[in-house]
C-alpha positions in Angstrom: 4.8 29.0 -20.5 6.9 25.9 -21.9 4.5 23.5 -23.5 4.3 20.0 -22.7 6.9 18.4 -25.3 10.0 16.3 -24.9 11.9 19.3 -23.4 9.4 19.2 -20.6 9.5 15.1 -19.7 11.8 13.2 -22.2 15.0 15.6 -22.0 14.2 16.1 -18.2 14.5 12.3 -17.5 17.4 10.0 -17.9 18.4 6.6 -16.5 16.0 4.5 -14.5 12.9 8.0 -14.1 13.5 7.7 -18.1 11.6 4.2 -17.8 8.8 5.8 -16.2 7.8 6.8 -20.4 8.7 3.7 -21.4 5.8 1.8 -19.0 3.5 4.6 -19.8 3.7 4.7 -23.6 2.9 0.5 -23.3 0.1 0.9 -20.7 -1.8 3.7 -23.1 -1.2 1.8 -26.2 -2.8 -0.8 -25.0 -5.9 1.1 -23.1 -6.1 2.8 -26.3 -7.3 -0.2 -28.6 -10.6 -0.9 -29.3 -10.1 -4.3 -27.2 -8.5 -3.1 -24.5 -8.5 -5.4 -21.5 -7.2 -2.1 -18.9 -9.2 1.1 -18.5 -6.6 3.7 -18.3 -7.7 7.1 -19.5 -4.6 9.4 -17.8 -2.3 7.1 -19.7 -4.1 7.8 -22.7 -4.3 11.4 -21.9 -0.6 11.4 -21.4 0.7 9.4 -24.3 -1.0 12.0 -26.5 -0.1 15.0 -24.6 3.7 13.9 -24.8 3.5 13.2 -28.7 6.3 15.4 -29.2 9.0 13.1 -27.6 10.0 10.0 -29.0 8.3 7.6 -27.7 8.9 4.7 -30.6 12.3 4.7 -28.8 11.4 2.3 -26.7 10.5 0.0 -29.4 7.7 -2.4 -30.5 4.8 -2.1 -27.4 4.4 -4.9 -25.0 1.8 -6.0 -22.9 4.2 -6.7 -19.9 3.5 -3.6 -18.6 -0.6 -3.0 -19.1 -0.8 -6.5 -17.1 1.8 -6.0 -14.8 0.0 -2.5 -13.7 -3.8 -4.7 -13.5 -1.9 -7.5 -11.0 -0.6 -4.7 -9.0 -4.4 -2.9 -8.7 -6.1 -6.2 -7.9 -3.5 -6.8 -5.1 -4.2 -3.0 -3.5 -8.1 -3.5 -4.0 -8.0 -7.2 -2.3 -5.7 -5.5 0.9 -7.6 -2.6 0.5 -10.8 -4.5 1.4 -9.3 -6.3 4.0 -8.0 -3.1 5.8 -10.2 -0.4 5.1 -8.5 3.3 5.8 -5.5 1.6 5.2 -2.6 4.0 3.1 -1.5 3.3 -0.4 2.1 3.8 -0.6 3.6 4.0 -4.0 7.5 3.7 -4.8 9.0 5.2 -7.4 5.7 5.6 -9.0 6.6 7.3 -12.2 4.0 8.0 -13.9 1.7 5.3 -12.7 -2.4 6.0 -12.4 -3.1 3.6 -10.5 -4.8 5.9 -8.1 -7.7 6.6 -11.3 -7.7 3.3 -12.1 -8.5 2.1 -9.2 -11.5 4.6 -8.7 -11.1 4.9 -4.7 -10.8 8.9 -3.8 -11.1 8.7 -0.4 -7.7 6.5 0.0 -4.8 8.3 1.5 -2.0 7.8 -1.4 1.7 8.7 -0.9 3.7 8.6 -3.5 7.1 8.2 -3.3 10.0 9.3 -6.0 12.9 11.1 -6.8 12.8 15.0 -7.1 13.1 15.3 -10.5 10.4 12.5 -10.8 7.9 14.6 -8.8 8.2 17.4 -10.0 7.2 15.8 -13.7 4.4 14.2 -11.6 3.4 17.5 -11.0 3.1 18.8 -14.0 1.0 16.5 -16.4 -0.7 14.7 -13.4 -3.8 15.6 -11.9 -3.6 17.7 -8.0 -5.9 15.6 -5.5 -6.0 16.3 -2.0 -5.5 13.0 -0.9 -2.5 12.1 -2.8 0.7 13.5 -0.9 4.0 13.1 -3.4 6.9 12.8 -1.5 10.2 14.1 -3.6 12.9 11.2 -2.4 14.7 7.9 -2.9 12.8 5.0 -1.9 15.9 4.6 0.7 15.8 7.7 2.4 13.9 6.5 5.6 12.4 10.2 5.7 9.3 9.3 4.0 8.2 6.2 6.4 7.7 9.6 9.2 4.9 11.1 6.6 3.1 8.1 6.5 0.9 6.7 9.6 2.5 3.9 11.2 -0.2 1.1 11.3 -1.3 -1.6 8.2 -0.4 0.1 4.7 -0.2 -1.6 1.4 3.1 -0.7 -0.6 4.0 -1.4 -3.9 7.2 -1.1 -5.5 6.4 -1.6 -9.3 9.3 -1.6 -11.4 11.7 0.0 -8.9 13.5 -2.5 -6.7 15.7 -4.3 -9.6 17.7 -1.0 -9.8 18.4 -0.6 -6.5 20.8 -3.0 -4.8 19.8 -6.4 -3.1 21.1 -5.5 0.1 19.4 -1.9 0.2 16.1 -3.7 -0.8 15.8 -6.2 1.7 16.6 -3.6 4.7 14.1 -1.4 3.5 11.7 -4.3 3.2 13.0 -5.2 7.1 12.3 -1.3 7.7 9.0 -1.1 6.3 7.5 -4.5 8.2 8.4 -2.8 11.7 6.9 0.7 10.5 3.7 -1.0 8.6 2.6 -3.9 11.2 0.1 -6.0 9.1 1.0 -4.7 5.9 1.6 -5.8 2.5 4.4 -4.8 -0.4 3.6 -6.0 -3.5 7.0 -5.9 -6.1 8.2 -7.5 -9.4 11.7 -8.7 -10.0 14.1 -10.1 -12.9 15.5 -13.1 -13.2 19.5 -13.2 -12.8 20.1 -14.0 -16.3 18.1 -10.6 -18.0 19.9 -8.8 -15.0 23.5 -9.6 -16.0 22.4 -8.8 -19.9 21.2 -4.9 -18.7 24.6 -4.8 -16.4 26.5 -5.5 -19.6 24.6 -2.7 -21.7 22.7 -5.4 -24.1 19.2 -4.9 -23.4 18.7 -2.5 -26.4 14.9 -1.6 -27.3 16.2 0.4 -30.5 19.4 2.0 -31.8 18.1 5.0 -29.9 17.4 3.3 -26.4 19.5 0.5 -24.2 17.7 0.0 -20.6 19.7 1.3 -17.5 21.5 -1.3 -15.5 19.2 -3.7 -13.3 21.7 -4.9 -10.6 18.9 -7.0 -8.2 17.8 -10.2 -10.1 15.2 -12.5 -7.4 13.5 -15.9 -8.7 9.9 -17.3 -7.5 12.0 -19.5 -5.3 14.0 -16.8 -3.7 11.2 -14.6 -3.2 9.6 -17.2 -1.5 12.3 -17.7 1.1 12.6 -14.1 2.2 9.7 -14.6 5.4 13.6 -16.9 6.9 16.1 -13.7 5.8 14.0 -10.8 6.5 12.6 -9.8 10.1 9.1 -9.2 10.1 8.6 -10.8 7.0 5.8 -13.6 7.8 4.6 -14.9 4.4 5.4 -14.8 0.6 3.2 -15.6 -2.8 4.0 -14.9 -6.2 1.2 -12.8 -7.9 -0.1 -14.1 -11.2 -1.0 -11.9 -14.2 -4.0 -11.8 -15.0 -5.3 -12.8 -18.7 -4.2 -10.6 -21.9 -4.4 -11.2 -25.3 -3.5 -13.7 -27.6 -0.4 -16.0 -26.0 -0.9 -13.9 -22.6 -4.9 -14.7 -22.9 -7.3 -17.6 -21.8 -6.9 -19.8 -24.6 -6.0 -23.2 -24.2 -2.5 -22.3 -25.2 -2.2 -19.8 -23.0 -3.6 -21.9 -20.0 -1.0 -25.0 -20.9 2.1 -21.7 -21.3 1.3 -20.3 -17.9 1.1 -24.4 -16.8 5.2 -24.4 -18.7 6.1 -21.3 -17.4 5.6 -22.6 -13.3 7.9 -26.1 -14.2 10.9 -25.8 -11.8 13.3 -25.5 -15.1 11.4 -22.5 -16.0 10.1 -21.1 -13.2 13.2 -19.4 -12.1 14.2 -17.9 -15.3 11.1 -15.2 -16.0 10.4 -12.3 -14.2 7.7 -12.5 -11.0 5.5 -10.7 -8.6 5.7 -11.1 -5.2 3.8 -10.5 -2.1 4.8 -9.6 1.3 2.8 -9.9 4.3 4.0 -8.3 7.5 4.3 -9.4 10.8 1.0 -7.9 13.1 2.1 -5.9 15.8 
């Protein structure tokens, strides 16, 4: 039996499943400190159970990703409260927990991802009976048949700026007539740190450049889609929550996040965004 090293994840995955490590190795890092503000034992579990691959590839850690993951859990509890029963549907999950941190066994989770993806799921994540892993693109329409038509709360986290604009927004038009009063929850680039990965320049060490992110959206964009996309009724931008130090509560922090929303600025940092779906 092959052991759990970098020829079992790290040499398996290339190009955009690679950055499924990449989010993971930030997330434990971060649940690992003494001070941690996210609970995340798998990723912990994980991080040290792939400490043969080189994971320092990726560079210095960042907390991008820990609170990125915490925004996207409070938006499935909050829908998940709403719409009890509701689905969970995950795309290109990677090696998210979400479904441990969120501490809710009794949802139905499908999680959606490319072969070689799932079957590394499958390996160093835990079996439950009430997650169902689905081995496809996000864009093959195959996997909206396993899930029950009806409200469903999707994410998308770090998956839809590798996949072109056109593709995305007809899934999203896809996904609103299959889901009736659902909600996608997805983060996006802005143009400019798009056009940087197209051109090969986003380099996290001499050892690791990140893949090519082709689909760049801005707060103001996202918040046009419920005129460009059928079935899209309303759009929010998701804030992160509080972190540590600049990304904490301080009263720098609070007058950064106050910077960060000016129109000039706004448009030039990545986002979260929120879908609701038409009802039936």
């Amino acid at each position: 039996m092959r052991s759990y090293t970098r020829g079992m994840t790290g040499a398996d995955l290339t190009g955009v499943p690679e950055t499924a490590l990449w989010t993971l190795r930030n997330r434990a890092v971060e649940a690992a400190r003494p001070d941690a503000y996210i609970d995340d034992p798998h990723a912990v579990r994980l991080f040290e159970q792939l400490a043969g691959d080189d994971l320092d590839r990726f560079g210095k850690p960042s907390q991008t990703h820990p609170l990125r993951a915490l925004a996207f859990d409070r938006e499935i509890r909050d829908y998940l409260d709403l719409h009890p029963g509701a689905p969970v549907v995950a795309l290109g999950e990677g090696l998210q927990t979400s479904y441990w941190r969120l501490d809710r066994p009794d949802v139905r989770w499908f999680s959606i991802d490319l072969p070689e993806m799932v079957a590394v799921q499958d390996r160093l994540l835990p079996a439950e009976p009430n997650i169902t892993r689905i081995g496809v693109s996000a864009l093959d329409r195959s996997w909206l048949e396993e899930v029950p038509t009806g409200p469903a709360i999707i994410s998308a986290e770090g998956l839809f700026m590798y996949l072109p604009r056109e593709d995305v927004h007809a899934l999203i038009a896809d996904m609103a007539a299959r889901f009736p009063s659902g909600r996608l929850i997805y983060d996006s680039i802005p143009g400019w740190f798009s056009r940087m990965t197209l051109r090969g320049k986003v380099r996290l060490t001499e050892r690791y450049v990140a893949p090519p992110m082709p689909h760049s959206q801005t707060v103001d964009q996202g918040a046009e889609l419920p005129n460009r996309i059928p079935g899209v009724v309303a759009a929010r931008e998701v804030q992160l929550p509080p972190g540590r130090g600049l990304w904490g509560s301080s009263p720098v922090s609070a007058v950064l996040r106050r910077v960060a929303d000016l129109p000039v600025i706004r448009n030039r940092r990545p986002s979260i965004t929120a879908l609701d779906f038409a009802e039936a």
